[in-house]
C-alpha positions in Angstrom: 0.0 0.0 0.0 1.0 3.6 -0.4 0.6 6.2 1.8 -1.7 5.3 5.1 -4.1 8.5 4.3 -5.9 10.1 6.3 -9.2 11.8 5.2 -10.0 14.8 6.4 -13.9 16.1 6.5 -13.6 20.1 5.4 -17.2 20.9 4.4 -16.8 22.8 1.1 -18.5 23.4 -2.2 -19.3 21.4 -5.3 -17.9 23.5 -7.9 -17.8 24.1 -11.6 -14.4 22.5 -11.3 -15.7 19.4 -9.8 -18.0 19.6 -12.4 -19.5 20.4 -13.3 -15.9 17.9 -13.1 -15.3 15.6 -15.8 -17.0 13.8 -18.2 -16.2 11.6 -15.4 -12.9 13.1 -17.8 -13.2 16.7 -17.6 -16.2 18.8 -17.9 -18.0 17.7 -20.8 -19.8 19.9 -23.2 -22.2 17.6 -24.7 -26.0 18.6 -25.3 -27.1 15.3 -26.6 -30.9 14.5 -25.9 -31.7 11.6 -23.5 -31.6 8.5 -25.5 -30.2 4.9 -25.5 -27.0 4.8 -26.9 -26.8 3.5 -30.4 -24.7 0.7 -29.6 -26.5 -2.4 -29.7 -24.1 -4.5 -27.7 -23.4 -2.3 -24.6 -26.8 -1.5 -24.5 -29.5 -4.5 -24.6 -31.6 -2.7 -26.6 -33.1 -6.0 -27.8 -33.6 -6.7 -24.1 -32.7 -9.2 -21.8 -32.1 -12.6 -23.9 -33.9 -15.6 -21.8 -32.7 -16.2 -18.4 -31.8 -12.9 -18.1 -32.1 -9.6 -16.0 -31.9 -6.1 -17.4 -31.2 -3.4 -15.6 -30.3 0.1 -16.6 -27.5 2.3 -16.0 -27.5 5.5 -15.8 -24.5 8.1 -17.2 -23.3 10.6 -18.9 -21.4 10.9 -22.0 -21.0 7.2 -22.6 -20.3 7.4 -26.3 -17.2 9.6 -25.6 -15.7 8.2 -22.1 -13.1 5.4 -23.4 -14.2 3.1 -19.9 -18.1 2.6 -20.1 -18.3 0.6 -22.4 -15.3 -1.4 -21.5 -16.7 -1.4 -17.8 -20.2 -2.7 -19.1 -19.0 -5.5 -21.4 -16.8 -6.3 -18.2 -19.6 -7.2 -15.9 -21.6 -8.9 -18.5 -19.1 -11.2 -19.2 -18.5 -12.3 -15.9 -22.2 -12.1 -15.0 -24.5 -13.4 -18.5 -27.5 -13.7 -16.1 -27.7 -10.0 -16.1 -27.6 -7.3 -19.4 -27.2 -4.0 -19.0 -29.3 -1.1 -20.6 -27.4 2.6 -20.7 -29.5 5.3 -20.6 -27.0 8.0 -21.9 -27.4 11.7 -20.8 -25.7 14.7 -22.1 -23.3 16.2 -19.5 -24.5 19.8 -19.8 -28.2 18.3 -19.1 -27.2 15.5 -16.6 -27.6 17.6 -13.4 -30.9 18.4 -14.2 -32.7 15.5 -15.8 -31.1 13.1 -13.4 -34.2 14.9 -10.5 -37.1 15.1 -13.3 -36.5 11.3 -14.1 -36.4 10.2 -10.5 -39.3 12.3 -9.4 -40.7 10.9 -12.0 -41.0 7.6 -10.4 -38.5 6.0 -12.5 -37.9 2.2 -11.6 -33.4 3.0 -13.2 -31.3 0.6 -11.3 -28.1 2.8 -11.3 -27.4 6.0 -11.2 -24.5 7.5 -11.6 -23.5 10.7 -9.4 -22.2 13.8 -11.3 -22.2 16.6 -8.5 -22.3 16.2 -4.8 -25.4 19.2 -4.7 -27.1 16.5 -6.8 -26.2 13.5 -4.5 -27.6 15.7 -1.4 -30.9 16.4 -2.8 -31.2 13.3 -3.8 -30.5 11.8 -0.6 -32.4 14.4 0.6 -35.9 13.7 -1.3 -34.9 9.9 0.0 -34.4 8.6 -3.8 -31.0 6.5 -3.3 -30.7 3.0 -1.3 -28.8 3.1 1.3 -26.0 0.7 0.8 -24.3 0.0 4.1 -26.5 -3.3 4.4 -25.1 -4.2 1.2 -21.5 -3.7 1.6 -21.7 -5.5 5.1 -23.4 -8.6 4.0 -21.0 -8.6 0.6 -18.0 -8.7 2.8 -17.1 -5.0 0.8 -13.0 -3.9 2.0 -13.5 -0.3 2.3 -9.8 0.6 3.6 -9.4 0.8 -0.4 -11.2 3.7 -0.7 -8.6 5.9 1.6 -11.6 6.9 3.7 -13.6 8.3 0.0 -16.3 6.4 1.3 -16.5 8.2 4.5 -16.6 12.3 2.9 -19.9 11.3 1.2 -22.1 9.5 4.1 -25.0 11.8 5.0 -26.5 11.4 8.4 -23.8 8.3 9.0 -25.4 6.7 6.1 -24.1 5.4 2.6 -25.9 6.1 -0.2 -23.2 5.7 -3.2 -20.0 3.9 -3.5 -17.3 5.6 -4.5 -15.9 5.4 -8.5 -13.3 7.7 -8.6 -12.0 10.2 -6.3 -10.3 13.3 -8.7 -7.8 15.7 -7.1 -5.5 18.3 -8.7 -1.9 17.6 -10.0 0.6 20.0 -11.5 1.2 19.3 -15.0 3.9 21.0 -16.3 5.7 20.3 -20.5 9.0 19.1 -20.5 10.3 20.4 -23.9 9.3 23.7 -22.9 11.4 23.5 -19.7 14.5 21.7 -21.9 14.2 24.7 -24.8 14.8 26.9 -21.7 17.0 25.4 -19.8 15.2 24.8 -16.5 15.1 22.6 -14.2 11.4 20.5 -14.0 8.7 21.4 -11.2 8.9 19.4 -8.2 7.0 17.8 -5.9 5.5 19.9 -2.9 6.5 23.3 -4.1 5.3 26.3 -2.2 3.1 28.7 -4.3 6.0 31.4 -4.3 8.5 28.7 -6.0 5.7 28.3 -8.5 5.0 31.9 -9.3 8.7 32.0 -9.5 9.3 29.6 -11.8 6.4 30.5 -14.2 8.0 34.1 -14.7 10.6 32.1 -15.5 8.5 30.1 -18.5 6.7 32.9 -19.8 8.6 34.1 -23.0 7.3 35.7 -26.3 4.5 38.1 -27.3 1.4 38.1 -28.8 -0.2 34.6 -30.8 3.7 33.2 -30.2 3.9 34.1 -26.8 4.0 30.3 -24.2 2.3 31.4 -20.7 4.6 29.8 -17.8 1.2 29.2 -15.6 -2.7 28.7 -16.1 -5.5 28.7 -13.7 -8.5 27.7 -15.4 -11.8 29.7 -15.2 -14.0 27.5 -12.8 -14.1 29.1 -9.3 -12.9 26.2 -7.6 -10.1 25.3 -9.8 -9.0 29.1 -7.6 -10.7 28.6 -4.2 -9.5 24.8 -3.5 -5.9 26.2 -2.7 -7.2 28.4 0.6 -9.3 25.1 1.9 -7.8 23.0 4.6 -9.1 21.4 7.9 -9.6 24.9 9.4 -11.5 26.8 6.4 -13.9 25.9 4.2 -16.8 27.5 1.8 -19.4 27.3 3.9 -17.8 29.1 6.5 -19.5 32.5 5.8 -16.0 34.4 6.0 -13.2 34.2 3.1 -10.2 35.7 4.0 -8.6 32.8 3.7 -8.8 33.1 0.1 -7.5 36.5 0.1 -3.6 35.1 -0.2 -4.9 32.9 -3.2 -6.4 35.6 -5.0 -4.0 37.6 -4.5 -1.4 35.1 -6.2 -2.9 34.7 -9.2 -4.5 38.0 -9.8 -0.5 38.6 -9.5 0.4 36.4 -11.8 -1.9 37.5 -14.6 -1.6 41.4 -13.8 2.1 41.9 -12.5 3.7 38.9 -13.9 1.7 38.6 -17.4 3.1 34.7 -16.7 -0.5 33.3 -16.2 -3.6 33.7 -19.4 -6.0 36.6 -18.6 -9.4 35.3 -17.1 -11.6 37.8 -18.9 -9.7 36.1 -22.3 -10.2 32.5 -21.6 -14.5 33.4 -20.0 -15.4 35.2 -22.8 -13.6 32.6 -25.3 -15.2 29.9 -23.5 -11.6 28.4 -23.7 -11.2 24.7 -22.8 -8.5 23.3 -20.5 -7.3 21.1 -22.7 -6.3 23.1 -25.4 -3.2 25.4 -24.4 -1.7 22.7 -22.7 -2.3 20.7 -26.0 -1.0 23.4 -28.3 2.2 23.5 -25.5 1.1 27.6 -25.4 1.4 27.1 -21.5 4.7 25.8 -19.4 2.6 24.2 -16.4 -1.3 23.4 -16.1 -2.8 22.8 -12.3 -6.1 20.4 -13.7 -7.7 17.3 -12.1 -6.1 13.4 -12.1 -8.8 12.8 -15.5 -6.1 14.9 -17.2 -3.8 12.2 -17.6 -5.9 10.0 -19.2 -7.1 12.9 -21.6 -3.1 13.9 -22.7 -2.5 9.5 -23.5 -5.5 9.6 -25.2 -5.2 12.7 -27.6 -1.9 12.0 -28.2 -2.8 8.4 -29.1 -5.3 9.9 -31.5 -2.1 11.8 -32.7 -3.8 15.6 -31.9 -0.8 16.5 -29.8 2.5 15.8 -29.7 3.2 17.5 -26.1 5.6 15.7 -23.8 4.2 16.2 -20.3 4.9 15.4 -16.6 3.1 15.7 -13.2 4.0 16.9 -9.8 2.1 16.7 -6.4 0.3 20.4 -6.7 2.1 23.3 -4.0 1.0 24.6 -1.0 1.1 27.9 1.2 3.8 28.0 3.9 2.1 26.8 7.0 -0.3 24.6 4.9 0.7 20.6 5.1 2.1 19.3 1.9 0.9 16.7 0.3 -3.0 17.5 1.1 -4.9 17.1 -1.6 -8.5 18.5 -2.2 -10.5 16.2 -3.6 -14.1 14.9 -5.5 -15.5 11.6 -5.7 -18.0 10.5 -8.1 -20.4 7.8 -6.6 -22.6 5.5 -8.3 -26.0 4.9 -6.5 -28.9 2.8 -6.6 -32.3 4.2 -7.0 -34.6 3.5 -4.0 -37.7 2.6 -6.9 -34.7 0.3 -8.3 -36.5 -2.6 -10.4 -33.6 -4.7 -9.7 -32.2 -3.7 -6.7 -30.2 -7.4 -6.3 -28.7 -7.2 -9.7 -27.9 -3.4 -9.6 -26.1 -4.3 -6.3 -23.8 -6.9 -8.0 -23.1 -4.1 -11.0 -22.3 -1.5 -8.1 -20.1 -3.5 -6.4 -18.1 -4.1 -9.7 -17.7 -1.2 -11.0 -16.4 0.3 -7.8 -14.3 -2.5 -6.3 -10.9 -4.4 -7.4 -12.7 -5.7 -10.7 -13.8 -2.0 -12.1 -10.7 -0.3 -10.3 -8.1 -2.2 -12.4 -10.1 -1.6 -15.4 -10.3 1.7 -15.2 -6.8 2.4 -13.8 -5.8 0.5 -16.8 -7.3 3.4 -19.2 -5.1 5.9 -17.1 -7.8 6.9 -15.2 -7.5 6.7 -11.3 -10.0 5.3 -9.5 -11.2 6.0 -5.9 -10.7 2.2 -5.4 -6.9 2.0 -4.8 -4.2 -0.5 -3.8 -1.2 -1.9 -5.0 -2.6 -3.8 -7.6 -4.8 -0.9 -9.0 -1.6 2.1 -8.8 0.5 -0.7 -10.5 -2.0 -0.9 -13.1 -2.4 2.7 -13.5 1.5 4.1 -13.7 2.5 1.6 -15.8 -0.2 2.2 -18.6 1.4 2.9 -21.7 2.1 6.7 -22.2 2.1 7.6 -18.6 5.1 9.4 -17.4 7.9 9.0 -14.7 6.9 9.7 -11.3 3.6 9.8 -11.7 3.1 7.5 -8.6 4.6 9.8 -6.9 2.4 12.5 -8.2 -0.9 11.1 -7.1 0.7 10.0 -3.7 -1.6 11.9 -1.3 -0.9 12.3 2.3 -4.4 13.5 3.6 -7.8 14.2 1.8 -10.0 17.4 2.8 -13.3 17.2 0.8 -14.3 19.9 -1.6 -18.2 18.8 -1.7 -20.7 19.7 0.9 -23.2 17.7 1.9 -26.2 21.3 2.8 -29.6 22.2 0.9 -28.3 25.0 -0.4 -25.1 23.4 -1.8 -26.4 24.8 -5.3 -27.5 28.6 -4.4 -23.9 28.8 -2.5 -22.3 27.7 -5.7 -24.1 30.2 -7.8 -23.3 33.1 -5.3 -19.1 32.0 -5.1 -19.4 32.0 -9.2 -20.4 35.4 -9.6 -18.1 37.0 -6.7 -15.3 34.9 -8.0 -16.3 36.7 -12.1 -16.3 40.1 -10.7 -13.2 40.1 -8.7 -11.0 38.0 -11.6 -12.2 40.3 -13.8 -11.0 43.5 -11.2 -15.1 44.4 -10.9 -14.2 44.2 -7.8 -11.0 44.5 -5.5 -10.0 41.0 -3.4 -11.3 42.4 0.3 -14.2 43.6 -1.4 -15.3 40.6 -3.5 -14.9 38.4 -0.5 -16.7 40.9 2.0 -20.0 40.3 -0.1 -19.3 36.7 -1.1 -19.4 36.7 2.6 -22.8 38.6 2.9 -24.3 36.7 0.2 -23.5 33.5 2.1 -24.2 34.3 5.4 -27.6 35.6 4.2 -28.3 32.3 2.5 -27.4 30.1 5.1 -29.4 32.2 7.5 -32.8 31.5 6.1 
């Protein structure tokens, strides 16, 4: 095993960066209707042949995530008594179908969880089994999830087990650091070693010019560096964030070393695609990252030669803490196959799905030495990247409050007007804190 973890409860929000997070890969953008997915043999759409149970899954962006399908034929194969039917939801729509077709009295075995505001209302409007009588009487080893498991019980209950469990990394390109002669990132930097060394990495001007930083445009991929045991975003007072605004606001405005926010809002810029076009020196983005760079470059779209590092900290703020997502995958309480969606749960987000996924480069929230063997030694993965995903403690980005989505609307439109210098730092965070604190007052 690697590190003994420890996971540490910080109630914070669900963020654009958690996504809104991934496709489970990284925020996806498709508007596809709600619709079975074409494919024939991942789906069942014949239906169950005889002697068979079908139950449906429920996703998003299935036709373009590299491990559903994989996942799916998976389980079938090792279980022909049972075929599973996808029902395949856009990612822009997921959040808010996923309600409608429950309230709707949907009998969908499985659900899969896209946002923790979701997972609480869901919870909340009692819509998900709870599972802990499940993974009792299946004999379930939960030390694998690294205490996951634990940041998303509500009221002491279980109501989805873990899949993955994203946190950010530091990617940084290594011909852009040869061509200037310096030396890589490292792990565990401080945030003024960082600043540092992306002055350093920011050369050129105008369409030519390479950006030594990037901080991308969703709130939290800003606000997850100021959260810690001690601070959170539901604490109604952001000071706390005042040093982390004030570092990147510094390295866009001072330093010119970082991409302007007003740019990359209003271009509607994704992640992906400076780091892909090697226009940026070193990218802080989520674990799904990895398995996005293997993939593109697969497809032969980039040619970038890349790295990752553990991501920095402030001085006085423990290294190796790493602020993290998972994505659970429930059962619906109207389940018409609650046995069957049980065994497809279990698979997915156990030793069986784990390696699977880990060996697509993606990390799952399932992890031991089998699983991080499987996932640093995929093809196309670089050095030290078991190194980089090594995390020492956990504090959880996602809270687990009724008002998880209003709160998330509110830090959105503060965090707009003071990136974009509407509004100076002290007095962006004094309303975000008014704002707040009138919300959670009500």
């Amino acid at each position: 095993m690697r590190h003994n973890k420890l996971w540490k409860k910080a109630m914070a929000l669900t963020c654009a960066a958690a996504c809104a997070a991934t496709t489970l890969a990284g925020c996806g953008s498709s508007t596809q209707a709600e619709k079975p997915s074409e494919k024939t043999e991942a789906q069942g759409e014949s239906g169950a042949a005889e002697g068979q149970t079908e139950i449906t899954f429920t996703v998003w962006d299935y036709e373009t995530t590299d491990y559903w399908k994989k996942l799916v034929e998976a389980f079938e194969a090792e279980n022909p008594d049972i075929k599973v039917k996808v029902m395949d939801i856009g990612a822009t729509d997921y959040d808010t179908k996923i309600p409608v077709l429950l309230s709707s009295g949907d009998t969908s075995d499985v659900i899969t969880i896209k946002s923790m505001n979701i997972y609480n209302s869901l919870v909340e409007k009692n819509q998900l089994m709870p599972l802990d009588d499940k993974v009792k009487e299946s004999g379930v080893d939960m030390a694998p999830y690294q205490g996951s498991d634990e940041g998303i019980r509500i009221d002491d209950k279980l109501y989805g087990l873990p899949f993955r469990n994203d946190y950010y990394l530091l990617y940084y390109n290594k011909t852009l650091f040869d061509q200037a002669g310096v030396e890589y990132p490292k792990n565990d930097m401080t945030w003024d070693e960082y600043r540092e060394l992306a002055k350093k990495m920011t050369s050129g001007e105008g369409n030519d010019k390479i950006y030594g930083g990037y901080c991308h445009t969703w709130p939290g991929s800003l606000y997850r560096w100021g959260l810690s045991e001690e601070h959170s975003m539901a604490d109604g007072e952001y000071s706390f964030l005042k040093p982390v605004y004030e570092l990147f606001l510094g390295m866009q405005n001072e330093d010119m070393s970082a991409m302007d926010y007003g740019t990359l809002k209003t271009g509607n810029v994704h992640y992906s695609g400076p780091f892909y076009k090697e226009q940026v020196a070193m990218e802080l983005m989520g674990t799904w990252f990895a398995n996005m760079i293997i993939n593109t470059k697969n497809k032969g779209e980039t040619s970038v030669e890349w790295g990752a590092v553990r991501a920095p900290h402030f001085e006085g703020q423990e290294p190796g803490t790493a602020v993290s997502n998972p994505t659970p995958i429930a059962i619906n309480k109207n389940a018409a196959h609650p046995e069957e969606a049980w065994r497809f749960v279990e698979f997915m987000c156990t030793e069986p799905g784990a390696n699977i996924l880990a060996g697509l480069g993606t990390l799952p929230a399932y992890q031991n030495e089998k699983t991080i063997d499987t996932l640093v030694n995929v093809e196309g993965m670089p050095e030290g990247f078991r190194e980089a995903i090594a995390a020492d403690n956990f504090v959880l980005e996602c809270q687990m409050i009724p008002q998880a989505g209003a709160l998330e609307q509110i830090v959105a439109e503060e965090h707009d007007l003071i990136m974009l210098g509407a509004n100076s730092i002290d007095d962006g965070l004094a309303n975000m804190a008014k704002r707040v604190n009138d919300l959670l007052s009500k």
